[in-house]
Biopython code that builds the backbone (N, CA, C, O; Angstrom):
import numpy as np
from Bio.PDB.StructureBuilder import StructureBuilder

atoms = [
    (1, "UNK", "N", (-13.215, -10.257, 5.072)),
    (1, "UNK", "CA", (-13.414, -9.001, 4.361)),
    (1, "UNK", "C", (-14.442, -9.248, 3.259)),
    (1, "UNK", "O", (-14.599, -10.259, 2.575)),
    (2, "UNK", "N", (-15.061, -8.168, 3.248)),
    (2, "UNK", "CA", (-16.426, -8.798, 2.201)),
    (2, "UNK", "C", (-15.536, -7.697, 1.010)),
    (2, "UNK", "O", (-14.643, -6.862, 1.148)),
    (3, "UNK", "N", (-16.719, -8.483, -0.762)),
    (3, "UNK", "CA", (-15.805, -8.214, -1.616)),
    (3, "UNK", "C", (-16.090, -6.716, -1.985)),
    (3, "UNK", "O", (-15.388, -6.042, -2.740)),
    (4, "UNK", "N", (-17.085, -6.348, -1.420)),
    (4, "UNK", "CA", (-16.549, -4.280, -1.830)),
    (4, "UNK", "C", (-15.346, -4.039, -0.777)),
    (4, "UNK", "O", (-14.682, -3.067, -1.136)),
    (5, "UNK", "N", (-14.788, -4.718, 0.598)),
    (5, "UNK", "CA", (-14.047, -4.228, 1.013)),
    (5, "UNK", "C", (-12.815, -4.923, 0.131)),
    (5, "UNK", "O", (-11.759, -4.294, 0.187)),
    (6, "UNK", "N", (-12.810, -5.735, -0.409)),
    (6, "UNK", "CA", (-11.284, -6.299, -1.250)),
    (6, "UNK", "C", (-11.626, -5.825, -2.258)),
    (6, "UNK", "O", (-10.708, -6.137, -3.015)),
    (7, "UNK", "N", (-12.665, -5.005, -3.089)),
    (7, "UNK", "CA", (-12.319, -4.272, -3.991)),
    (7, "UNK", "C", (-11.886, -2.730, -3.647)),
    (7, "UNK", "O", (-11.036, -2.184, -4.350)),
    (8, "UNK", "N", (-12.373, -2.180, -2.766)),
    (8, "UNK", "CA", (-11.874, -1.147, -2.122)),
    (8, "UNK", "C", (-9.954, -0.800, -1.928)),
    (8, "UNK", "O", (-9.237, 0.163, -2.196)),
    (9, "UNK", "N", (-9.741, -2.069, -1.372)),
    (9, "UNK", "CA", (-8.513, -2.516, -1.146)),
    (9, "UNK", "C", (-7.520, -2.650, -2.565)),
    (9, "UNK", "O", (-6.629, -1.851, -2.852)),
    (10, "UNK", "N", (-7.750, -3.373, -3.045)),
    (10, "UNK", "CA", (-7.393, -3.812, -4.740)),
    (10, "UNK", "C", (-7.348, -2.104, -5.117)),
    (10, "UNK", "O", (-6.269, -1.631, -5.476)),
    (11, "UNK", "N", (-8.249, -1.449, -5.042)),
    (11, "UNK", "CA", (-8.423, 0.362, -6.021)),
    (11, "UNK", "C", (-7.283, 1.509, -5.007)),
    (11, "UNK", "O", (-6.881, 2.598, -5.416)),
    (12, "UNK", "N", (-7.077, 1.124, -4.158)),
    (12, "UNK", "CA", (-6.323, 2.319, -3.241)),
    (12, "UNK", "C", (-5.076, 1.878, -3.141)),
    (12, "UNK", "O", (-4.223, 2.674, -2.749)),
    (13, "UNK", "N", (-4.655, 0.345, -3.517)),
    (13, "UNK", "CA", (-3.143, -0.366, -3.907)),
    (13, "UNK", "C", (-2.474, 0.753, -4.604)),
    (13, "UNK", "O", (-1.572, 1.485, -4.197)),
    (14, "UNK", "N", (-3.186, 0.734, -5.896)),
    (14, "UNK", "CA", (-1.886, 1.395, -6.936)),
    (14, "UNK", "C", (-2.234, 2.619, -7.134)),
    (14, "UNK", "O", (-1.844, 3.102, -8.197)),
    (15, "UNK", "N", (-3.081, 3.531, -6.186)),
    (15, "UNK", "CA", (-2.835, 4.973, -6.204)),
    (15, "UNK", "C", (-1.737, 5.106, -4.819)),
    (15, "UNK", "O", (-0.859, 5.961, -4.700)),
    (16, "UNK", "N", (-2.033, 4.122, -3.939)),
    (16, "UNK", "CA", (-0.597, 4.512, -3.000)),
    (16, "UNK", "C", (0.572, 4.561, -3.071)),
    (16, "UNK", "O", (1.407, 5.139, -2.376)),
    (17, "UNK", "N", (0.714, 3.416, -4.660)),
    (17, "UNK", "CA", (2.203, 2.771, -5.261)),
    (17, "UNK", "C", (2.621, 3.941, -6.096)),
    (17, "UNK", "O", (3.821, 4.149, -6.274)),
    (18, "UNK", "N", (1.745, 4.684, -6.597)),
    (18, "UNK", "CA", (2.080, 5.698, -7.497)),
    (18, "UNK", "C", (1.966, 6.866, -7.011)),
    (18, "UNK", "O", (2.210, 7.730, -7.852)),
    (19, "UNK", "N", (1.582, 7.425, -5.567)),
    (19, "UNK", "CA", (2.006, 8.359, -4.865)),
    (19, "UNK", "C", (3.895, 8.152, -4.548)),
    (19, "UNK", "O", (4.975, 8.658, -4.852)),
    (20, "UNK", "N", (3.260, 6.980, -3.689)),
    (20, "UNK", "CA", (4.902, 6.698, -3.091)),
    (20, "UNK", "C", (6.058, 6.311, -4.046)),
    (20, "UNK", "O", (7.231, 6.389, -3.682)),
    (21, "UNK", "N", (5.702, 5.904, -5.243)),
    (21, "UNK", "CA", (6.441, 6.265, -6.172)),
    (21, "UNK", "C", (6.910, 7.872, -7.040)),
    (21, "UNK", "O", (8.038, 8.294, -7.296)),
    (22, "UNK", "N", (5.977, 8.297, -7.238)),
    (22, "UNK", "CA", (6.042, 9.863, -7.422)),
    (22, "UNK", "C", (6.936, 10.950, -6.136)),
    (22, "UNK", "O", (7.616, 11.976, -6.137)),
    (23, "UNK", "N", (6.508, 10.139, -5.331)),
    (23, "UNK", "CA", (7.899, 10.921, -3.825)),
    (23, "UNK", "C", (8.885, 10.471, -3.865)),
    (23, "UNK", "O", (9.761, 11.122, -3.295)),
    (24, "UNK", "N", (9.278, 9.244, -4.483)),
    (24, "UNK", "CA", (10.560, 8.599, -4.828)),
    (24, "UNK", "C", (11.269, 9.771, -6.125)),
    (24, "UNK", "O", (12.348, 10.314, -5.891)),
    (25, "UNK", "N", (10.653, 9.993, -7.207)),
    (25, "UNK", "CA", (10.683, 10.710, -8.158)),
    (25, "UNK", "C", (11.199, 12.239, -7.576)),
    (25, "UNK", "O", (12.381, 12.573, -7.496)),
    (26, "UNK", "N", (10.283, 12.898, -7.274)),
    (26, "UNK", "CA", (10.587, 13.830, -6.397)),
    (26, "UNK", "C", (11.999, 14.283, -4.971)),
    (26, "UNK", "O", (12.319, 15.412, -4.601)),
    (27, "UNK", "N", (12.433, 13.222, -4.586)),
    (27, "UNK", "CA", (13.474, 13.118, -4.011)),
    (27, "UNK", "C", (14.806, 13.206, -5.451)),
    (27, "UNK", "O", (15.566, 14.068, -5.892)),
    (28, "UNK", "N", (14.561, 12.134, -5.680)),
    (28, "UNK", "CA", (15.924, 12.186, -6.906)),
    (28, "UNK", "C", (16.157, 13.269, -7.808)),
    (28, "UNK", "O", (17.276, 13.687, -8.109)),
    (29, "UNK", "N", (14.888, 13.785, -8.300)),
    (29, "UNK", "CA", (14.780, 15.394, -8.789)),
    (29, "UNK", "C", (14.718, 16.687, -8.340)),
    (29, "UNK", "O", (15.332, 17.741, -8.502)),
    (30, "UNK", "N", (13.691, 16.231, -7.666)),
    (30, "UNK", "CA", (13.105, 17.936, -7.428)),
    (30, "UNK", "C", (12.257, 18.753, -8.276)),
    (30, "UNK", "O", (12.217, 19.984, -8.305)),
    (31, "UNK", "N", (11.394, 17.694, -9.155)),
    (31, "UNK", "CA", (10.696, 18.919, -9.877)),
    (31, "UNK", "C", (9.303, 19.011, -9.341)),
    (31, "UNK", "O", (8.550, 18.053, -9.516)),
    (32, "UNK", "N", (8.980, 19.846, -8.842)),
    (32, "UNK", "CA", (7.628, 20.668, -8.506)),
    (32, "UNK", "C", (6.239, 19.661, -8.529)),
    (32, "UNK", "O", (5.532, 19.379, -7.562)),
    (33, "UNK", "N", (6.086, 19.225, -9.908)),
    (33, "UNK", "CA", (5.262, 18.785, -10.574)),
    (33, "UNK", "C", (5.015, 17.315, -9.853)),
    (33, "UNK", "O", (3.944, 16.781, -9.564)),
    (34, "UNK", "N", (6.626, 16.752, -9.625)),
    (34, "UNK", "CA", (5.934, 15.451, -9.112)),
    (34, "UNK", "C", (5.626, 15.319, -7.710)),
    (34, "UNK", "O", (5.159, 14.281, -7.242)),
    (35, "UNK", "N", (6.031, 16.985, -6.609)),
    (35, "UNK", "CA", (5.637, 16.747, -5.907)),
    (35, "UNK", "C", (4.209, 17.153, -5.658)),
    (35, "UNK", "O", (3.591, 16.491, -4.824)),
    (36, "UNK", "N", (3.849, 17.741, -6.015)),
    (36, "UNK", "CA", (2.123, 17.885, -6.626)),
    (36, "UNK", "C", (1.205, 17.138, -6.967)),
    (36, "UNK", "O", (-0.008, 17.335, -6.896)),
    (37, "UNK", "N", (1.984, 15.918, -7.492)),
    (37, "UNK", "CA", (0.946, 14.996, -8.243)),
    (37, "UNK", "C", (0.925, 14.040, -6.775)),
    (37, "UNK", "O", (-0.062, 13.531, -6.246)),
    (38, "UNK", "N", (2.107, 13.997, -6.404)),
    (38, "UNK", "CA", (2.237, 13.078, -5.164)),
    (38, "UNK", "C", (0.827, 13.442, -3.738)),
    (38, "UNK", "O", (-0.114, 12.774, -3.311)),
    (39, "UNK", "N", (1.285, 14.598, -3.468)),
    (39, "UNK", "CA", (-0.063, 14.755, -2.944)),
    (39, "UNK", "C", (-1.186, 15.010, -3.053)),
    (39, "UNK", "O", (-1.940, 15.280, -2.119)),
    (40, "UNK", "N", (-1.509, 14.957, -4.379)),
    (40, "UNK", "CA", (-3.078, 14.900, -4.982)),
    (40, "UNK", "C", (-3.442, 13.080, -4.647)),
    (40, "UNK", "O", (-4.392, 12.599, -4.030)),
    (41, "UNK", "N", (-2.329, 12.421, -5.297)),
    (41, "UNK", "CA", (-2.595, 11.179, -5.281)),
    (41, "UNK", "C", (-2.448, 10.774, -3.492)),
    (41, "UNK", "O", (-2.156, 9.589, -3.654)),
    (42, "UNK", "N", (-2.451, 10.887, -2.529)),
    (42, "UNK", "CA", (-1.946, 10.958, -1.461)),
    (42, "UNK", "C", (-3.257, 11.604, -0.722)),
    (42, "UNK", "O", (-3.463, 11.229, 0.433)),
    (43, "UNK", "N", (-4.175, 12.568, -1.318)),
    (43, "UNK", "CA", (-5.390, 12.791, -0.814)),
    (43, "UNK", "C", (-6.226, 11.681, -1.091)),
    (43, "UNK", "O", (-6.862, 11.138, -0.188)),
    (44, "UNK", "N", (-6.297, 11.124, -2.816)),
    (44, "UNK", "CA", (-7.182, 10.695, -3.160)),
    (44, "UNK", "C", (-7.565, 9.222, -2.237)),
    (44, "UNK", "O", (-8.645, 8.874, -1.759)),
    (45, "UNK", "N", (-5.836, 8.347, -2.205)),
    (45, "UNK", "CA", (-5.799, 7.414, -1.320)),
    (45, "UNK", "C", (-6.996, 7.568, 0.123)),
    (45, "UNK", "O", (-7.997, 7.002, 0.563)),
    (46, "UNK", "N", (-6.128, 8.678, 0.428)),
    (46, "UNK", "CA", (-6.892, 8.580, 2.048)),
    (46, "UNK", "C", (-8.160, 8.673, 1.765)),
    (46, "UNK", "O", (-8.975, 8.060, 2.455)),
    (47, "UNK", "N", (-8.391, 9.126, 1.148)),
    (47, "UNK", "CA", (-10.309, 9.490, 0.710)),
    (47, "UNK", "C", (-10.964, 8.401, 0.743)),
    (47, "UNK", "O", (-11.813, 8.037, 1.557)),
    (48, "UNK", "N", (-10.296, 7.555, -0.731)),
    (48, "UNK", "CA", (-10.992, 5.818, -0.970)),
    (48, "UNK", "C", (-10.484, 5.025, 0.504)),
    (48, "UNK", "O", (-11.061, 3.945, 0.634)),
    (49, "UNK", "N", (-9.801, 5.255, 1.303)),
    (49, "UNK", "CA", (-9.938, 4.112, 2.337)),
    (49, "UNK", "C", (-10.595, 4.246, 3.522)),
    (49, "UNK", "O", (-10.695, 3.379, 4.390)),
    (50, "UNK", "N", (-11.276, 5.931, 3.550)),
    (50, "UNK", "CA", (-12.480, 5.792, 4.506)),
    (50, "UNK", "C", (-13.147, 4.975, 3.977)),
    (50, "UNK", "O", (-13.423, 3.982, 4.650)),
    (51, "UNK", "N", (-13.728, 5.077, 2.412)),
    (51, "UNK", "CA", (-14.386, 3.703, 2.392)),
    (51, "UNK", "C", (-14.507, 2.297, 2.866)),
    (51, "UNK", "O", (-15.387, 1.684, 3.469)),
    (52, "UNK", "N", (-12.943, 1.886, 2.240)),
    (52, "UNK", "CA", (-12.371, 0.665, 2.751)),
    (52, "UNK", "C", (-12.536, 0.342, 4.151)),
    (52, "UNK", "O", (-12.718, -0.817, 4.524)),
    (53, "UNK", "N", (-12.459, 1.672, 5.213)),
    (53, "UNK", "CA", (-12.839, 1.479, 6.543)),
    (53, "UNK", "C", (-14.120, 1.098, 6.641)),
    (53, "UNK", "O", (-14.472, 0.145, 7.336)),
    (54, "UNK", "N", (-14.944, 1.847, 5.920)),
    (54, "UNK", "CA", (-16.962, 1.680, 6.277)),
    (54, "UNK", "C", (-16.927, 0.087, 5.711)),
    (54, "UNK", "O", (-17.523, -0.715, 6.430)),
    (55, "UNK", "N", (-16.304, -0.432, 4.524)),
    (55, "UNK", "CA", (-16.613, -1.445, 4.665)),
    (55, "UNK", "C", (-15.953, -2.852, 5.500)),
    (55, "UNK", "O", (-16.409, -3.992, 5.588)),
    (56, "UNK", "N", (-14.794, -2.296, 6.011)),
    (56, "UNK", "CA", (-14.510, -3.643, 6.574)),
    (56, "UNK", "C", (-13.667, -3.501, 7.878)),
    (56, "UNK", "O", (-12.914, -4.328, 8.393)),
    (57, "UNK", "N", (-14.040, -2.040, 8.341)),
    (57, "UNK", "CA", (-13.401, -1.750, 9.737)),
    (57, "UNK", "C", (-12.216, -1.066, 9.899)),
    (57, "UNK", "O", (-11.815, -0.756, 8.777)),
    (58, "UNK", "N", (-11.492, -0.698, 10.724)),
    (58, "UNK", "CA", (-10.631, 0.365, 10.943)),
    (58, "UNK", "C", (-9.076, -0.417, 11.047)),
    (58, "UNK", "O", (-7.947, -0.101, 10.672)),
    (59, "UNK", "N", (-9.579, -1.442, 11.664)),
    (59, "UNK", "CA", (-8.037, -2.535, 12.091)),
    (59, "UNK", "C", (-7.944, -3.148, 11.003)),
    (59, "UNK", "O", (-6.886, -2.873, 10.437)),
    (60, "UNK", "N", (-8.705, -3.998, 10.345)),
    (60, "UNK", "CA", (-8.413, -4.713, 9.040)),
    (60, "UNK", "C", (-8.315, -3.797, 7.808)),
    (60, "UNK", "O", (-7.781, -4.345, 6.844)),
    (61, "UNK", "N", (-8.705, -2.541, 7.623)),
    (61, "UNK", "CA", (-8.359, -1.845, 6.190)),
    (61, "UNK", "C", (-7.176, -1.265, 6.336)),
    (61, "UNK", "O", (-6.553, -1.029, 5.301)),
    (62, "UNK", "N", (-6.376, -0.771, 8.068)),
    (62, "UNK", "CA", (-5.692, 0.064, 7.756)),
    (62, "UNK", "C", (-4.223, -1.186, 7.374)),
    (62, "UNK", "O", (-3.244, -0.874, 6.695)),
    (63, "UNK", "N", (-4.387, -2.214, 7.850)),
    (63, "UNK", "CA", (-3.255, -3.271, 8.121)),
    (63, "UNK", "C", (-3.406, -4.255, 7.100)),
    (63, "UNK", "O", (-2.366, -4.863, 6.847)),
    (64, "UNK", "N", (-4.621, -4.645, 6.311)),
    (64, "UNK", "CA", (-4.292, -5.175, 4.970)),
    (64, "UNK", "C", (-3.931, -3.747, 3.931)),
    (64, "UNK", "O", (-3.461, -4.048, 2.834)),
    (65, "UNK", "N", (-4.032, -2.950, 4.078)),
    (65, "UNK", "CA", (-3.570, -1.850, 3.022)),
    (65, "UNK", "C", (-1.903, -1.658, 3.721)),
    (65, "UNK", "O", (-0.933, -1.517, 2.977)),
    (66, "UNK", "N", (-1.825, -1.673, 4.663)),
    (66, "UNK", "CA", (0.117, -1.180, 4.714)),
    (66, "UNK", "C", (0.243, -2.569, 4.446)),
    (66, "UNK", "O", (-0.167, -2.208, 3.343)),
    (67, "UNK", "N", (0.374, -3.590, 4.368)),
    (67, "UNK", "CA", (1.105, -5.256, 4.677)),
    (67, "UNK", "C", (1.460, -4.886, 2.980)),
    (67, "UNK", "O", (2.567, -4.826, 2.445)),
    (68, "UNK", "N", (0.240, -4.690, 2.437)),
    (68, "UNK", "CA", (0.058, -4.773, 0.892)),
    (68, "UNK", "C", (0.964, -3.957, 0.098)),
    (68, "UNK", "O", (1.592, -4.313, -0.898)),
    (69, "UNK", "N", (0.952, -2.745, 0.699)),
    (69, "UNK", "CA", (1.795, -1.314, 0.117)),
    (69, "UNK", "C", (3.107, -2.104, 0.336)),
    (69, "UNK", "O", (3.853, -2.385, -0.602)),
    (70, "UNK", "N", (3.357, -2.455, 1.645)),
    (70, "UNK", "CA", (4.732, -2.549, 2.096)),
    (70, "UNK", "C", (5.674, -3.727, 0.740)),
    (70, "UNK", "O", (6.652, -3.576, 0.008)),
    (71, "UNK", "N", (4.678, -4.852, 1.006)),
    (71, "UNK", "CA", (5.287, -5.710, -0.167)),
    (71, "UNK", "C", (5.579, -4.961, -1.894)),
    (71, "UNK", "O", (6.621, -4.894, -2.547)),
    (72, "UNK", "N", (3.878, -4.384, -2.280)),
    (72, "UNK", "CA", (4.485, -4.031, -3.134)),
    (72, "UNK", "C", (5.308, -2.929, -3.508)),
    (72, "UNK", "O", (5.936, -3.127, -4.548)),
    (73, "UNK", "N", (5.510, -1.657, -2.874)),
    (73, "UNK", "CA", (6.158, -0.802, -3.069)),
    (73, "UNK", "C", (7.431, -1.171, -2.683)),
    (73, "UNK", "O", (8.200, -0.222, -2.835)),
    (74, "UNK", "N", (8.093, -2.380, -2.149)),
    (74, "UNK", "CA", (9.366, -3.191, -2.105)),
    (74, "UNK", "C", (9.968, -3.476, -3.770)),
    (74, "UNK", "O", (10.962, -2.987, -4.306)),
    (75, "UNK", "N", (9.100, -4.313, -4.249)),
    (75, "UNK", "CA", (8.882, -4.778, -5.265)),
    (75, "UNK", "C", (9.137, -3.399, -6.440)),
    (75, "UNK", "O", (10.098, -3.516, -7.200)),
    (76, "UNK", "N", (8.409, -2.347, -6.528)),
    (76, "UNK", "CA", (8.305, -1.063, -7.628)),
    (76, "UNK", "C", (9.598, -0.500, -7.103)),
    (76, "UNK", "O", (10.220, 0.136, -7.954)),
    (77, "UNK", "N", (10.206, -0.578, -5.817)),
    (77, "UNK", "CA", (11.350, -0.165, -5.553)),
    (77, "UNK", "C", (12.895, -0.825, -6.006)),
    (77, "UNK", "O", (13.998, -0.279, -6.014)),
    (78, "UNK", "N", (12.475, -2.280, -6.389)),
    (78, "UNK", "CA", (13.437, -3.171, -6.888)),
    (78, "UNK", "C", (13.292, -3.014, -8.411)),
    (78, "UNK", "O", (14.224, -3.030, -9.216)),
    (79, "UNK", "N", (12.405, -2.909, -8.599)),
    (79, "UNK", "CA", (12.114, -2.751, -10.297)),
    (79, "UNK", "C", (12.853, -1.624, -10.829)),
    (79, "UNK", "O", (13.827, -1.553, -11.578)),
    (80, "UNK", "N", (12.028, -0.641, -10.162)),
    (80, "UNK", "CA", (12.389, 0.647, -10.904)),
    (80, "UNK", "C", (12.848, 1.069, -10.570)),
    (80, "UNK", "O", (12.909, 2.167, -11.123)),
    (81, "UNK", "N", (13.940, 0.905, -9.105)),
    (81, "UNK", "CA", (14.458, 1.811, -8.634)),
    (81, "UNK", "C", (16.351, 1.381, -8.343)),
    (81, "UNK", "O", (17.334, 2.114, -8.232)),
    (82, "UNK", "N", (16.207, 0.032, -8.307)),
    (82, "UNK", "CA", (17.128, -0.642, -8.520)),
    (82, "UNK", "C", (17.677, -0.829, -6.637)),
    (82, "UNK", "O", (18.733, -1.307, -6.223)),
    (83, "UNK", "N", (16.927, -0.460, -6.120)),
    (83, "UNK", "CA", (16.848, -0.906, -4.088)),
    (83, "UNK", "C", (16.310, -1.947, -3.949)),
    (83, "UNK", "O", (15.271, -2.447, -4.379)),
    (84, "UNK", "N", (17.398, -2.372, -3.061)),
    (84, "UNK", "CA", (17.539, -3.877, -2.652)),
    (84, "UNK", "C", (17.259, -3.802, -1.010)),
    (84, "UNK", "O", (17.494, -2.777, -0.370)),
    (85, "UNK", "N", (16.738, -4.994, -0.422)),
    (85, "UNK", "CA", (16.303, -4.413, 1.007)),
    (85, "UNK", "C", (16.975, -5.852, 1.550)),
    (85, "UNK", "O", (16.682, -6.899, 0.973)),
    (86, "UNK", "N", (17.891, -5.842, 2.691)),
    (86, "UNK", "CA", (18.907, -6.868, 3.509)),
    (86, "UNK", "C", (17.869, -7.836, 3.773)),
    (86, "UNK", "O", (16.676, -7.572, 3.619)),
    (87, "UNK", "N", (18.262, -8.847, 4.131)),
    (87, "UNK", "CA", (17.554, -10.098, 4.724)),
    (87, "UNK", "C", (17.189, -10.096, 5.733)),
    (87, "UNK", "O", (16.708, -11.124, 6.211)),
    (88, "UNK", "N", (17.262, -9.159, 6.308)),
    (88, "UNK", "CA", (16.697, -9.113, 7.801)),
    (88, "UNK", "C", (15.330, -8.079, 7.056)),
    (88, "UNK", "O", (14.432, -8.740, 7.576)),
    (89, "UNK", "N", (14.963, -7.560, 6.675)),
    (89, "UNK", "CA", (14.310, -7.002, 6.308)),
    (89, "UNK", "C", (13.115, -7.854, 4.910)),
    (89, "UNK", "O", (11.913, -7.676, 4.711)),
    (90, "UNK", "N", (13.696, -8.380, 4.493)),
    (90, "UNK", "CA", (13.233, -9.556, 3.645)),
    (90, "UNK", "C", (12.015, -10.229, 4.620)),
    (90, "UNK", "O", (10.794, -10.115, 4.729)),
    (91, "UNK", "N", (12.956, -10.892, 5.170)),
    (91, "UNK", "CA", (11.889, -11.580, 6.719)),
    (91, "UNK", "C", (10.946, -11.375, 6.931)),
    (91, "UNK", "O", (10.053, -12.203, 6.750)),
    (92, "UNK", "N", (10.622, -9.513, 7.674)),
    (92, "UNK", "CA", (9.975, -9.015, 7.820)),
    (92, "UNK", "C", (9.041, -8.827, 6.794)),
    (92, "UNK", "O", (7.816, -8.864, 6.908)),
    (93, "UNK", "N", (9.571, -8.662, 5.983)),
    (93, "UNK", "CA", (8.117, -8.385, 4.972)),
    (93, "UNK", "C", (7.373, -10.013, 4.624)),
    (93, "UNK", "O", (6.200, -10.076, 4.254)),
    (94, "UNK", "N", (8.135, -11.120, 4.783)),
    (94, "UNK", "CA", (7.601, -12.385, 5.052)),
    (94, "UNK", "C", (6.634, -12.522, 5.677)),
    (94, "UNK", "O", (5.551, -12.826, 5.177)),
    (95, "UNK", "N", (6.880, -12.282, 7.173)),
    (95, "UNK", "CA", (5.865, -12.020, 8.083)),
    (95, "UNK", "C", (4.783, -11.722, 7.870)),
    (95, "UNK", "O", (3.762, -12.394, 8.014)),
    (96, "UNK", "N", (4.981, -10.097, 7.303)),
    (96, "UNK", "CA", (3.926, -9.458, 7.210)),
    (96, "UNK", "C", (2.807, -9.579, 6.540)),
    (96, "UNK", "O", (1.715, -9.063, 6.775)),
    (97, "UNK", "N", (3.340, -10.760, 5.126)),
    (97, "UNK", "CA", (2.521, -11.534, 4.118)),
    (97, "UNK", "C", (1.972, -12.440, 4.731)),
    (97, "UNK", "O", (0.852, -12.660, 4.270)),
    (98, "UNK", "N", (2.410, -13.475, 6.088)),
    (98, "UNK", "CA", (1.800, -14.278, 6.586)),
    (98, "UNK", "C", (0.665, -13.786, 7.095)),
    (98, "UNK", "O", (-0.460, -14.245, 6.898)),
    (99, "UNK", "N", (1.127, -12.269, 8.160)),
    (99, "UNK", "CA", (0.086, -11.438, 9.331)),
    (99, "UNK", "C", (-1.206, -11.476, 8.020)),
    (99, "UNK", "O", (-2.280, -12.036, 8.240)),
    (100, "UNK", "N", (-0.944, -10.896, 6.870)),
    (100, "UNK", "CA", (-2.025, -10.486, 5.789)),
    (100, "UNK", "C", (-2.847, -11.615, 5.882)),
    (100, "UNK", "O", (-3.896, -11.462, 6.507)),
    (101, "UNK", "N", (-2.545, -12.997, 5.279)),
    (101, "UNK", "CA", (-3.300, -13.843, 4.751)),
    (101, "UNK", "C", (-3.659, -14.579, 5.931)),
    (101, "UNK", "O", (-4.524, -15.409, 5.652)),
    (102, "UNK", "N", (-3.225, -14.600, 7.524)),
    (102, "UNK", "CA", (-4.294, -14.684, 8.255)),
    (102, "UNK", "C", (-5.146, -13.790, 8.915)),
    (102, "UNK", "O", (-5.993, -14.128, 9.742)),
    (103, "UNK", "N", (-4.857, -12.355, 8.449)),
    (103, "UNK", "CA", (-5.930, -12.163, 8.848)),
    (103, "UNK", "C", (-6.939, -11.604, 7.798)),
    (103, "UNK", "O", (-8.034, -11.195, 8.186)),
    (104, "UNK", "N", (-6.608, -11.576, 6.511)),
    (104, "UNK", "CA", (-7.687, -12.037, 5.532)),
    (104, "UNK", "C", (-8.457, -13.673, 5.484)),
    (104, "UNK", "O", (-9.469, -13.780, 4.791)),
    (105, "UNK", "N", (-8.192, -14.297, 5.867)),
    (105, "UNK", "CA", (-8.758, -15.848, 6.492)),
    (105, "UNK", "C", (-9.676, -15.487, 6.456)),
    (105, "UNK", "O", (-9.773, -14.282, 6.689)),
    (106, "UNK", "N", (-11.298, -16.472, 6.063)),
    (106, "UNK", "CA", (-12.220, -16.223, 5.886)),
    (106, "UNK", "C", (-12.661, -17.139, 7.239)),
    (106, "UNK", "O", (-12.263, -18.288, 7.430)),
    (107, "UNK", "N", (-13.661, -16.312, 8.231)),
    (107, "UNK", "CA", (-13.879, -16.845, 9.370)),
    (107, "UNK", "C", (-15.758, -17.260, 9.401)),
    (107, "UNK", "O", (-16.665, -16.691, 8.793)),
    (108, "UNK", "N", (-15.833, -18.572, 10.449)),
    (108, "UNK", "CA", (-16.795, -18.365, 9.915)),
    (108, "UNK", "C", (-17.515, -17.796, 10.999)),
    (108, "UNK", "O", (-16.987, -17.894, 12.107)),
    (109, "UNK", "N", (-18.806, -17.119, 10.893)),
    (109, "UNK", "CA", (-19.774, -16.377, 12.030)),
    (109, "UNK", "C", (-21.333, -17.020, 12.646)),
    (109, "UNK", "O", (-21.970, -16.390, 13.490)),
]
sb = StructureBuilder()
sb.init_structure("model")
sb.init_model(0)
sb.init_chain("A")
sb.init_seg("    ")
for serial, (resi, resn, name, xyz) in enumerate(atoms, 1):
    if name == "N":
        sb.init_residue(resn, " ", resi, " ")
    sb.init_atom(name, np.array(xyz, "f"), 0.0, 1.0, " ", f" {name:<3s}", serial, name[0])
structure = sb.get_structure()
């Protein structure tokens, strides 16, 4: 991945964490507002990762951006939300950190 596509990547992280956090919000409440903000932030995402696609392809932006979400919105879900996810599920997101960092592997051409 070249580095406008890992900066691309890095900038559409924590507007996805704070969509999908804001729908977390929105479930437990119900107020209007956060479901509004949720899909503003939820456009903006998809917007910046056509980028992320132009720069580093369709298979590698869409699958280092979920591997990434998945871990951290685990994580903002344990924090702030006080959800805990079983060990079988743990695993999986193991994996999925492995799937990431090989196929962020820098290859050579």
């Amino acid at each position: 991945m070249t580095t406008a596509g890992i900066f691309w990547l890095m900038a559409t992280i924590p507007v996805f964490l704070t969509a999908a956090s804001m729908s977390r919000l929105y479930v437990a409440g119900g107020a209007l507002w956060t479901l509004l903000v949720m899909l503003v932030l939820y456009g903006l995402g998809n917007l910046m990762m056509v980028r992320l696609m132009r720069e580093s392809g369709l298979g590698l932006a869409i699958s280092a951006s979920s591997v990434a979400q998945l871990v951290l919105i685990n994580l903002v879900a344990f924090l702030a939300f006080g959800e805990r996810l079983p060990p079988m599920q743990m695993a999986g997101m193991a994996l999925g950190t492995v799937g990431l960092v090989l196929m962020m592997w820098p290859v050579a051409r």
